[in-house]
N, C-alpha and C positions, 0 to 999 in steps of 0.2 A: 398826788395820788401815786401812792408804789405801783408796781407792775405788776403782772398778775403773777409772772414766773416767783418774784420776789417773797408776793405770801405764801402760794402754795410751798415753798422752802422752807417758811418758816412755821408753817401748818405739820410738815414733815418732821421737824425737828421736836417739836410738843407731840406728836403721834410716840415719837423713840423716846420721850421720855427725857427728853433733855431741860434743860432749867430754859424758862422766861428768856432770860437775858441771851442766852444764846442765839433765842428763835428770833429778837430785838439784833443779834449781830447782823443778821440777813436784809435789814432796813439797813444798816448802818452802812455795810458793805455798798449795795447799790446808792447810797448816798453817794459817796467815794467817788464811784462809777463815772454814777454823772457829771462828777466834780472835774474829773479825769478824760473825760469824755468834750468837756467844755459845755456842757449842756447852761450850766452855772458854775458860780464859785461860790466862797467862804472866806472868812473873816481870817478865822484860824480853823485848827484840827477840830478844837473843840467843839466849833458850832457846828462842824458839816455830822461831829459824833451826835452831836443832841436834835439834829434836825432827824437824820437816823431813828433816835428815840422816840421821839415825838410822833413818826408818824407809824412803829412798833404801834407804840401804844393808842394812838387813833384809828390804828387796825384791827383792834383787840388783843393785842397783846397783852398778858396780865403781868405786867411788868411795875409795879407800885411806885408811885414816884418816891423822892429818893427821901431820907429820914432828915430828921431836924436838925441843922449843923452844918449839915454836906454840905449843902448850897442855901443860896439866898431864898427867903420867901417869896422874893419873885418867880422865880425857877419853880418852885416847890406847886406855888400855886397854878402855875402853867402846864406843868406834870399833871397835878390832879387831875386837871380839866380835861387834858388831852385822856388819860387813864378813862375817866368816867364817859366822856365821850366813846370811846370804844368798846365799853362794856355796855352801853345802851344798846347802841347801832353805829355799827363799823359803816354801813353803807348811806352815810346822812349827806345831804346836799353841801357841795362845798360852794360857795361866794366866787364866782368867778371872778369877779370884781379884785377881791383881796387877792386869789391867788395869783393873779394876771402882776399886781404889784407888788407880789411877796418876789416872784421868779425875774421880776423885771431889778428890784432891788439887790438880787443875787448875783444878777449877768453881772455887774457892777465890779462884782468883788473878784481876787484872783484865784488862780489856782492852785498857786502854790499850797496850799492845806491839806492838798491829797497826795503830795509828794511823798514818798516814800522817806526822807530824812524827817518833813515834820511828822508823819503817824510815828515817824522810831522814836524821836525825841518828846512823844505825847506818852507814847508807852511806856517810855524811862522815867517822866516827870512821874508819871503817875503811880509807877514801881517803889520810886523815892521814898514819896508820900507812905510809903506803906512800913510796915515794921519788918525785921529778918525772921519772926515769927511767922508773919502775914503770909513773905514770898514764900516759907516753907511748906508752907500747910497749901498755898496755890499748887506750886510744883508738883507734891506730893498727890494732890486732888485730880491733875492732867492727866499725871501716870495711871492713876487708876481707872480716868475714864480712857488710856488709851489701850491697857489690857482690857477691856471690853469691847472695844470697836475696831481693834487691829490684829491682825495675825502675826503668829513670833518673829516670822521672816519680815514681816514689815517694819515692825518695832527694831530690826537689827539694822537693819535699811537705813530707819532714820539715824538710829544712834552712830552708824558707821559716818555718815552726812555731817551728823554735829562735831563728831572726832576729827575729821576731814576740815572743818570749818574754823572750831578750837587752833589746831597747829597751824593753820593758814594765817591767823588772827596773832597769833605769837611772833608770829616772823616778821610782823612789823613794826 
């Protein structure tokens, strides 16, 4: 069950007008959380990102599972479910049974998943995967959502931060 603070975050984030998957970051995130927290663990990056997902979209999140190809038909058809579940009634009775030995099968696993070197090497793998088209048109899409939700000073802030970060990274 996410937390209450978690969806109203991600209720906020669809209010501004931001896409699905980002109001799905705010699951993801507190995934993380609790990962880091020791609450439980994960296998790898990826599970603790699609447990994230799953429960977006068991919240209502209109987050479409993912298209033909991406992933396995297992995945695909476990997306669906969770999607449609969510768009019925977010507030359905969960199985306390199951979940008792979803979170018990969790403790199990470590934490390392939420370490900060595996979420870099999950973002990298997954940058990989993409084409120099792709990351273009990504970059370019950030920037334009950050002239909208940043002030010039801010934007010079960060940029000064990454120039800062660049030459530090060089010297080694």
């Amino acid at each position: 069950m996410p937390e209450r603070s978690t969806a109203a975050k991600a209720r906020r984030d669809l209010r501004q007008g931001r896409s699905p998957s980002t109001a799905a970051g705010e699951f993801v995130r507190e995934e993380v959380e609790h990962i880091r927290k020791g609450k439980h663990g994960a296998r790898s990056s990826k599970q603790a990102i699609a447990i994230g997902l799953s429960k977006a979209r068991r919240a209502g999140v209109k987050l479409p599972p993912p298209a033909r190809g991406k992933t396995s038909d297992k995945t695909r058809r476990r997306a669906a479910r969770d999607y449609e579940r969510g768009q019925a009634d977010p507030h359905h009775k969960v199985s306390a049974r199951r979940s008792r030995a979803v979170t018990n099968a969790l403790r199990r696993e470590g934490h390392e998943a939420a370490s900060f070197e595996s979420l870099s090497n999950q973002a990298r793998d997954q940058a990989r995967r993409r084409s120099a088209k792709q990351r273009s048109a990504i970059g370019r899409k950030a920037a334009r959502t950050r002239l909208a939700h940043q002030s010039p000073a801010e934007r010079r802030a960060i940029a000064r931060k990454a120039a800062r970060t660049r030459s530090a990274n060089r010297s080694k």
